[in-house]
C-alpha positions as CSV (number, residue, x, y, z in Angstrom):
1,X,-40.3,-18.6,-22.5
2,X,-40.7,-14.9,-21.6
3,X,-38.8,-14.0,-18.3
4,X,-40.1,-11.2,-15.9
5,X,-37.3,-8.5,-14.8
6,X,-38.7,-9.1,-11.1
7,X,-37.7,-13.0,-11.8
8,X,-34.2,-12.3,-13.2
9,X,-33.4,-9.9,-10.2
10,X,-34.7,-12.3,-7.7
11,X,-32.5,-15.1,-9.2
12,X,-29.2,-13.3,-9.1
13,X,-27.3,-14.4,-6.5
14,X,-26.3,-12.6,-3.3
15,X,-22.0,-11.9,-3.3
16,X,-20.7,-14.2,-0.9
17,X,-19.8,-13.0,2.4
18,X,-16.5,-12.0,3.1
19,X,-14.6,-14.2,4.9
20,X,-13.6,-13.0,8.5
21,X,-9.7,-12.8,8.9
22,X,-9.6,-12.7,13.1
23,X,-6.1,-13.7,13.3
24,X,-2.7,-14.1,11.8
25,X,-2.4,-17.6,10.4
26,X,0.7,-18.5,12.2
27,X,-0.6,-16.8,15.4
28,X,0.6,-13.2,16.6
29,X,4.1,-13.5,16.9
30,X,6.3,-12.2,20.1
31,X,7.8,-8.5,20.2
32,X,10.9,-8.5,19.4
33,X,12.6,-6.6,21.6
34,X,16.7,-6.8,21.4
35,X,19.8,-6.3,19.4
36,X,19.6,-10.3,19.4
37,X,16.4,-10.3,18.1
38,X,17.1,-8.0,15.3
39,X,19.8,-10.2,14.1
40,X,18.0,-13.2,14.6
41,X,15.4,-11.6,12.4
42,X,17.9,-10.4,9.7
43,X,19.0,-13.9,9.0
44,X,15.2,-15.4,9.0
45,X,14.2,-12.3,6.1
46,X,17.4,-12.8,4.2
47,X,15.7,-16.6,3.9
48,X,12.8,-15.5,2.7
49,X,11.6,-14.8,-0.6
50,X,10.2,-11.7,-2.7
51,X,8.6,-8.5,-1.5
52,X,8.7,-7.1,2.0
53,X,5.7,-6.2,3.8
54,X,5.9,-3.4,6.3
55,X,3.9,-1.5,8.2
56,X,3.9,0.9,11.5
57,X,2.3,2.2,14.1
58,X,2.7,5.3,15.8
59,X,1.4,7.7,18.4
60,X,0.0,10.5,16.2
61,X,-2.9,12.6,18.7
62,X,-0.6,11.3,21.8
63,X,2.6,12.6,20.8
64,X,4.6,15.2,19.4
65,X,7.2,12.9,17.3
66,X,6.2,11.0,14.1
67,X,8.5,8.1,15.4
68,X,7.3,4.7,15.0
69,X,6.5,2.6,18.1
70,X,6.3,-0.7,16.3
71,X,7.3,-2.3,12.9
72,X,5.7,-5.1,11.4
73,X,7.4,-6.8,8.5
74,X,6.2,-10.0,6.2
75,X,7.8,-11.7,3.9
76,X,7.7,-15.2,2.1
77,X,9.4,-17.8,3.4
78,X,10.0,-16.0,6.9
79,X,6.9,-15.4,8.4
80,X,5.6,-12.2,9.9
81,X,7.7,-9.9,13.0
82,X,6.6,-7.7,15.0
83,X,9.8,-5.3,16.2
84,X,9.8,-2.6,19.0
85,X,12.2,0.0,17.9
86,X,12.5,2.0,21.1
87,X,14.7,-0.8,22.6
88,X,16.4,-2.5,20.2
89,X,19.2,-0.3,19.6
90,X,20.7,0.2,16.1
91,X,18.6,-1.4,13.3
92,X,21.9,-1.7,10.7
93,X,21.9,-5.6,11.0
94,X,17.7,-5.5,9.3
95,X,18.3,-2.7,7.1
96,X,21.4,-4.3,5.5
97,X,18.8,-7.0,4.4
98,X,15.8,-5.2,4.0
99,X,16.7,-2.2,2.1
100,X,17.8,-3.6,-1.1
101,X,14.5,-5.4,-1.3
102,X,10.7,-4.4,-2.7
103,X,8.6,-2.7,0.4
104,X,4.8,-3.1,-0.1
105,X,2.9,-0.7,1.9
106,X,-0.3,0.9,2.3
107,X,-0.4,5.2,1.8
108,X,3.3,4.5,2.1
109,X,3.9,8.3,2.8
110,X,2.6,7.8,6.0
111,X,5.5,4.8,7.3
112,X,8.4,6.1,5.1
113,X,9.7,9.4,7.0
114,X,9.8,7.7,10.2
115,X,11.2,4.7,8.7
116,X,14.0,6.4,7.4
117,X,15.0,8.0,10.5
118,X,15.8,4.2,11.3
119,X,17.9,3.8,8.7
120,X,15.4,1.5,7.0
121,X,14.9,2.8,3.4
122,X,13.4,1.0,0.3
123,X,15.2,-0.2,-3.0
124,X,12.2,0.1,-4.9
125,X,8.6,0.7,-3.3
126,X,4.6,-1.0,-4.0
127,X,2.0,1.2,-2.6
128,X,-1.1,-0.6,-2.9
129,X,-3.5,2.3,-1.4
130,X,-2.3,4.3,-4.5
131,X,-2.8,1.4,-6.8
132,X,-6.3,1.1,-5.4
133,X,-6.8,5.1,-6.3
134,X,-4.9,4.5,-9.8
135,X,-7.3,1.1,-10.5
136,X,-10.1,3.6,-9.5
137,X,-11.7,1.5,-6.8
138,X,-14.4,3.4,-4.8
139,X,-12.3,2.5,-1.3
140,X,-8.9,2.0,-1.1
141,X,-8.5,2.2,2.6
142,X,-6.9,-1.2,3.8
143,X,-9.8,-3.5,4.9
144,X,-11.9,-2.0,2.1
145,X,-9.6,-3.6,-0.5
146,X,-8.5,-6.6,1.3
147,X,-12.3,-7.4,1.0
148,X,-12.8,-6.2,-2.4
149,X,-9.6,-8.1,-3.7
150,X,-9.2,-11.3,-1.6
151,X,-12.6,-11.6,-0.6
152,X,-11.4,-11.3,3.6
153,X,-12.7,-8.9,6.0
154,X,-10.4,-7.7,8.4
155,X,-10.8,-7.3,12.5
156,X,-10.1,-3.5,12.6
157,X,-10.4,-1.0,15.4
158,X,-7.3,0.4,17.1
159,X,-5.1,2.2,14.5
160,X,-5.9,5.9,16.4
161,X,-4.4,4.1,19.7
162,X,-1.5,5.4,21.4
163,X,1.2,2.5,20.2
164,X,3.5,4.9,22.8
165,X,1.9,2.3,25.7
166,X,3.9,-0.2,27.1
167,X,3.3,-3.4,27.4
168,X,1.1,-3.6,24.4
169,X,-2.3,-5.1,24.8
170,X,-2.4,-8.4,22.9
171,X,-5.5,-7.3,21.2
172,X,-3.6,-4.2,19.5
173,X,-0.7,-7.1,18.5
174,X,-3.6,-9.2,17.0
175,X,-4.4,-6.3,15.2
176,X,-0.7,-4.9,14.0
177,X,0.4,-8.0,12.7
178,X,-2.8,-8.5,10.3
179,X,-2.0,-5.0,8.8
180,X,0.6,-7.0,6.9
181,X,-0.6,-10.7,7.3
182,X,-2.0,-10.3,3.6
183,X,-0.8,-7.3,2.1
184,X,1.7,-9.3,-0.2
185,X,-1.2,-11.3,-1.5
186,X,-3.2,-7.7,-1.7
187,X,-0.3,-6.2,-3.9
188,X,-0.5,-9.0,-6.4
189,X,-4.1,-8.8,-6.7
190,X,-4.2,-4.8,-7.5
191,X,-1.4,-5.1,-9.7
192,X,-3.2,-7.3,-11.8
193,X,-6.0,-5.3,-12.3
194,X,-3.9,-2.3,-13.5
195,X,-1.5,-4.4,-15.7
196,X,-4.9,-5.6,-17.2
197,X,-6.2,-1.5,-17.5
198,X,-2.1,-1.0,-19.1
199,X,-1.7,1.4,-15.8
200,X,1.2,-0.6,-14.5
201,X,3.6,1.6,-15.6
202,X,2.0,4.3,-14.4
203,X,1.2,2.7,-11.3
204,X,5.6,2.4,-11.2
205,X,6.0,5.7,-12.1
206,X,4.2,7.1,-8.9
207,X,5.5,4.4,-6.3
208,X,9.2,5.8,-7.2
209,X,8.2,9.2,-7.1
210,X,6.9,8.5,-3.6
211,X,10.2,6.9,-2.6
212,X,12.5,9.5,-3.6
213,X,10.4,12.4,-2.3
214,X,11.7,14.3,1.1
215,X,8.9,14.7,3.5
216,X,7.1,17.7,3.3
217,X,8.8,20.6,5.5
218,X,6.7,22.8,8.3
219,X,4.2,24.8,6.5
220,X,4.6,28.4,7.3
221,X,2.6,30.2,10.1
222,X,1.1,26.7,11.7
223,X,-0.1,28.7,15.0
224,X,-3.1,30.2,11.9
225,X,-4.3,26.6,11.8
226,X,-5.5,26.8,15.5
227,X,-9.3,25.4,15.5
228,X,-11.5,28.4,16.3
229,X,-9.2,31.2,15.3
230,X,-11.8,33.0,13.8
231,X,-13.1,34.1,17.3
232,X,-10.1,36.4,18.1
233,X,-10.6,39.6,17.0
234,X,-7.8,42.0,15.4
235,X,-4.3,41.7,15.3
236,X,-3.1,42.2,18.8
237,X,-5.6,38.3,19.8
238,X,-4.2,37.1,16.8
239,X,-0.7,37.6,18.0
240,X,-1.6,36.3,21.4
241,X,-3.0,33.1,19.7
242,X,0.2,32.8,18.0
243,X,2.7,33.7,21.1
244,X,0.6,30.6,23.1
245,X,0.9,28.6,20.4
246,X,4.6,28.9,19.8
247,X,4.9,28.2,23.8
248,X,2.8,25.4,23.7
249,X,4.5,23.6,20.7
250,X,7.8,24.3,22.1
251,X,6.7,22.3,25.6
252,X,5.3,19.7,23.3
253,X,8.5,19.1,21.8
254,X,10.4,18.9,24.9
255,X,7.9,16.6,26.6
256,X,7.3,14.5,22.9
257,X,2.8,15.5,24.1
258,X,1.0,16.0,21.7
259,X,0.0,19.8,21.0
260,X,-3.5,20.0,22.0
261,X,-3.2,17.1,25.3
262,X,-0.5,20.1,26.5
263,X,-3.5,22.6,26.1
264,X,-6.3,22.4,24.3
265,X,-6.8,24.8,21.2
266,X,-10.1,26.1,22.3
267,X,-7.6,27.2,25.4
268,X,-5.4,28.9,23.7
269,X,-8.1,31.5,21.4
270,X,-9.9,31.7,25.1
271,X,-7.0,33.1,26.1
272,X,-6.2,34.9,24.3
273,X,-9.9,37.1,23.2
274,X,-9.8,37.1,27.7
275,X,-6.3,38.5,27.5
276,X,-5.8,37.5,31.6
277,X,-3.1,39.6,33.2
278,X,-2.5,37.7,36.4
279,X,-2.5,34.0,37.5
280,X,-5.7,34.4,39.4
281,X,-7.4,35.9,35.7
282,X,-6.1,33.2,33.7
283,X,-7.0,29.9,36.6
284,X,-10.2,31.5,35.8
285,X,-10.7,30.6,32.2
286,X,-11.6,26.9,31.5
287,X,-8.7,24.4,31.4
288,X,-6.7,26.6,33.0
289,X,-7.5,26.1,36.4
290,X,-6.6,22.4,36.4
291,X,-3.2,21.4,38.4
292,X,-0.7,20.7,35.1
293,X,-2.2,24.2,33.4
294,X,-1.9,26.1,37.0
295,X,2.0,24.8,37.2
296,X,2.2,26.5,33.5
297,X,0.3,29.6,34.2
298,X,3.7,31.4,34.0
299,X,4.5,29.7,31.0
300,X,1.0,31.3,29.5
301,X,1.3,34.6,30.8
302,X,4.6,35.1,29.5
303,X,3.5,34.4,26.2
304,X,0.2,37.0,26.6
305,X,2.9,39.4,27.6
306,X,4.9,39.1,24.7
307,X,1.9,39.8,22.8
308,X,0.2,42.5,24.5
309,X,4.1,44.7,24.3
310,X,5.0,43.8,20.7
311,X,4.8,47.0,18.6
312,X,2.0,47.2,15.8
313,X,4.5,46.9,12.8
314,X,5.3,43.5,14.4
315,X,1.5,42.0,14.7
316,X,0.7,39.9,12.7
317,X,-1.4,40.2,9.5
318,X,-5.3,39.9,10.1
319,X,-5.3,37.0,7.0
320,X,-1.8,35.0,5.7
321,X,0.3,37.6,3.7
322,X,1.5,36.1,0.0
323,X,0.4,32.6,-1.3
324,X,-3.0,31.4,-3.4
325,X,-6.7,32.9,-2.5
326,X,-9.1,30.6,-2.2
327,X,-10.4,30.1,-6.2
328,X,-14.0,31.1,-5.3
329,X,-12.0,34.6,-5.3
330,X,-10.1,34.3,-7.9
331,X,-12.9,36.2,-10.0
332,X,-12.7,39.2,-7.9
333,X,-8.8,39.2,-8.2
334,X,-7.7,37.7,-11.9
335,X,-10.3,36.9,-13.8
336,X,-8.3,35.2,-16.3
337,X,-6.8,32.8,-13.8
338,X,-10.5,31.6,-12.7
339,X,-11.5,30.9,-15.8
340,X,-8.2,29.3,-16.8
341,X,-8.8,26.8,-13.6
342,X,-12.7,26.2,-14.5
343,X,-11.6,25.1,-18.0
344,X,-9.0,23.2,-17.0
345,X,-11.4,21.3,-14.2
346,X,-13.9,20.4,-16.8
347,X,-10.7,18.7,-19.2
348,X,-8.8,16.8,-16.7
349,X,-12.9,15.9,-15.7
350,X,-13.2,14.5,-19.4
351,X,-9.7,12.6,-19.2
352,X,-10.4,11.2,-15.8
353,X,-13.2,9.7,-17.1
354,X,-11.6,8.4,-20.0
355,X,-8.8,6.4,-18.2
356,X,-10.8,5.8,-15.4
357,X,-8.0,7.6,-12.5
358,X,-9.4,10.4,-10.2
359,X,-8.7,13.8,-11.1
360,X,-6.7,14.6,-7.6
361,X,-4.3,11.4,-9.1
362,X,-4.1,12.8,-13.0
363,X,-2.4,16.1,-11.5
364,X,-1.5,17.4,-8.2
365,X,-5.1,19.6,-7.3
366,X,-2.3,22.0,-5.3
367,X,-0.2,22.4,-9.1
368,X,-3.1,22.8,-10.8
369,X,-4.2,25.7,-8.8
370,X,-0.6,27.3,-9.1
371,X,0.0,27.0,-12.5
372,X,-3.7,28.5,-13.2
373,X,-3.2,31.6,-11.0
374,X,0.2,32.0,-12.1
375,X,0.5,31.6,-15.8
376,X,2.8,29.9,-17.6
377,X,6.7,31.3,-16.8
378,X,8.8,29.7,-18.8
379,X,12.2,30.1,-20.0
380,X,11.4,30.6,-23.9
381,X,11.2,34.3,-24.9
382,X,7.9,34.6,-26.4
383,X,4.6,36.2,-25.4
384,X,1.9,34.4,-24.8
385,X,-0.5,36.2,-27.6
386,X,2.6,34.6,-30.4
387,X,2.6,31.5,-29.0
388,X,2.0,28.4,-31.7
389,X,0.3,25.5,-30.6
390,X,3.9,23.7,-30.1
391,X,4.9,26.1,-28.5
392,X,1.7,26.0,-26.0
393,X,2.5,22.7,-25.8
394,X,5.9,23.0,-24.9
395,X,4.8,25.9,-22.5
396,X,2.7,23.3,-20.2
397,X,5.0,20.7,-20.2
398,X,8.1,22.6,-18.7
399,X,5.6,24.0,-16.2
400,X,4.7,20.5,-15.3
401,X,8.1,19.2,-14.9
402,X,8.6,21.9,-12.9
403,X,6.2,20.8,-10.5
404,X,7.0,17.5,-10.8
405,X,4.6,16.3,-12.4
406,X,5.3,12.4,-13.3
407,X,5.8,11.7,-17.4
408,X,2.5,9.3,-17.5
409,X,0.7,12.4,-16.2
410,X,2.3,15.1,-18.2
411,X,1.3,12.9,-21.2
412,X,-2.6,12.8,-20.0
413,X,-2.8,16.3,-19.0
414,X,-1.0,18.3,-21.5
415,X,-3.6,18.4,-23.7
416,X,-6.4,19.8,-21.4
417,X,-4.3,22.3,-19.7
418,X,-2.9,23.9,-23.0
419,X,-6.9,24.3,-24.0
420,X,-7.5,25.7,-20.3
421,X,-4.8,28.4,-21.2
422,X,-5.8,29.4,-24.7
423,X,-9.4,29.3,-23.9
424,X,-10.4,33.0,-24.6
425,X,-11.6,35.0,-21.3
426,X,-15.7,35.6,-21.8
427,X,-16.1,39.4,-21.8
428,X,-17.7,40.7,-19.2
429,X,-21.4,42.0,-20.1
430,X,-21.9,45.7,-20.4
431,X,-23.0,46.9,-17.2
């Protein structure tokens, strides 16, 4: 019997719904709030079984720390915790227990550095948002692949609160405890999938690189980052933007405010373009003739006066002196180096398709753009027009270790970057 295509497609049945997950299964349990309780806790995880779930929340937009303002930890065989680490003291008596075990968290980069300044520091380390990426899922925020993987759709809504507030609503409890509520059965699922695509130990591979990395350090000259800064005009407003801003992040540190609640960056760039030389000036300006920026207006005019006496050799550079243009320049400035990077785009491209990982996860998009506007430095004495294939080869991968570059990946990428570098430069057509 001949079947229409209209028929087949209206017989295929709808995915089932995902199943609402409103609440922890044991209920939210209480803060815990004491050195008691974090002993009493201890011994209940040191009964448990397997792999630690952990999570945190923080204050990030409301304050200037990274600290975490709650902890929530799972585990098999203990249940879930939710720990307040602003007034329990000391967290030795947990991270004896804890830290030799597995953590499983989600974009672990995020929890770990303020983790650690607790003392609390992973054995070994599951990051399932990176599995996601590495299992090339289209999402891999969390409620995305709790519903994609377990079939459960998660009651979301108030991770961009300030967790600095205290008492905590219930609702936001409800909400921090089912961060973790299935996360162990989430990592179990995704590690499945990429022991069945044979990326588990590549999945491994990344999880410890993420555990043993530092956290990134300041990046140099924040204060250009300021939203708008493109509306101050020459180097004398730029150093005015930069003098506020370095007053303003020194009061946020001091106060633990966020930057921009301590004055707004559109503030700051008004400022400075207005360059106000008395109180009266400056009140004028929007934002600053509220009562918290009018008790600061000597605060602000100090910092204009800075600016407006530093010599020229001492103002600062109308764009970011050293460092990477942006590669749509890169033709104007090295030729060579932009068309090393557009190879070398449309190989990892090829092999990102071929093992089904995103490009930004097969290599660092940052090392990429280094190593294609640099050139390969390396310590063997030979020029680059002798080099043999091998030593191509060899080349790329002492770059890539270098700049970290994980063994699975160096393995995938060395290929396509030693084409992107003896790819011969087009010659420019006769003018």
């Amino acid at each position: 019997m001949d079947v229409s295509p209209e028929a087949l497609v209206s017989e295929t049945p709808e995915p089932a719904a995902p199943t609402p997950l409103t609440e922890p299964r044991e209920g939210v349990p209480a803060v815990l709030e004491s050195a008691e309780d974090v002993a009493a806790l201890a011994r209940r995880i040191a009964g448990g079984t397997g792999p630690l779930a952990v999570d945190t929340e923080r204050a990030s937009g409301y304050r200037y720390s990274n600290r975490a303002y709650l902890i929530q930890l799972r585990r098999a065989g203990s249940g879930s915790a939710l720990l307040d680490p602003t007034t329990t003291g000391t967290l030795q008596l947990l991270a004896e227990v804890i830290n030799p075990l597995e953590w499983v968290l989600h974009s672990a980069d995020q929890d770990l550095p303020c983790l650690a300044e607790l003392g609390l520091r992973p054995a070994r380390l599951y990051d399932t948002e990176l599995a996601g990426r590495l299992a090339n899922l289209p999402r891999v925020n969390l409620a995305a692949m709790v519903e994609h993987q377990l079939g459960l759709s998660l009651a979301k809504g108030h991770g961009a609160a300030d967790w600095s507030t205290r008492p905590l609503p219930d609702n936001w409890l409800n909400y921090a405890a089912l961060d973790v509520e299935v996360l162990l059965e989430l990592r179990d699922a995704i590690d499945a999938d990429l022991a069945s695509q044979g990326k588990a130990d590549w999945a491994a591979q990344e999880f410890e690189h993420i555990r043993i990395s530092p956290p990134p350090g300041p990046k140099p000259d924040r204060w250009r980052r300021t939203s708008d800064i493109h509306n101050a005009r020459g180097a004398r407003q730029l150093a005015a933007v930069r003098e506020l801003w370095l007053a303003r992040d020194e009061v946020a540190a001091q106060i633990d405010r966020a930057p921009g609640r301590v004055l707004p960056d559109s503030a700051i760039v008004a400022a400075a373009v207005a360059d106000p030389k008395t109180a009266a000036e400056l009140q004028a300006l929007k934002v600053f003739g509220g009562p918290r920026q009018k008790r600061r207006s000597g605060l602000w005019l100090d910092a204009l006066a800075r600016a407006r006496a530093l010599p020229t050799r001492e103002l600062p550079t109308l764009k970011p002196v050293g460092g990477i243009p942006a590669p749509n320049r890169w033709s104007q400035h090295r030729p060579e180096a932009a068309h090393r990077l557009s190879t070398a785009r449309k190989e990892l491209a090829a092999v990102s398709e071929q093992v089904a990982i995103p490009a930004e996860n097969l290599l660092s998009p940052k090392l990429l753009r280094e190593l294609c506007w640099e050139g390969l430095q390396t310590t063997a004495d030979v020029s680059a027009e002798d080099r043999t294939a091998d030593e191509w080869t060899a080349a790329v991968q002492e770059a890539l270790i270098a700049g970290q570059a994980r063994e699975w990946q160096r393995a995938l990428v060395t290929p396509a970057l030693v084409t992107a570098f003896t790819a011969p430069v087009p010659a420019e057509p006769a003018s």
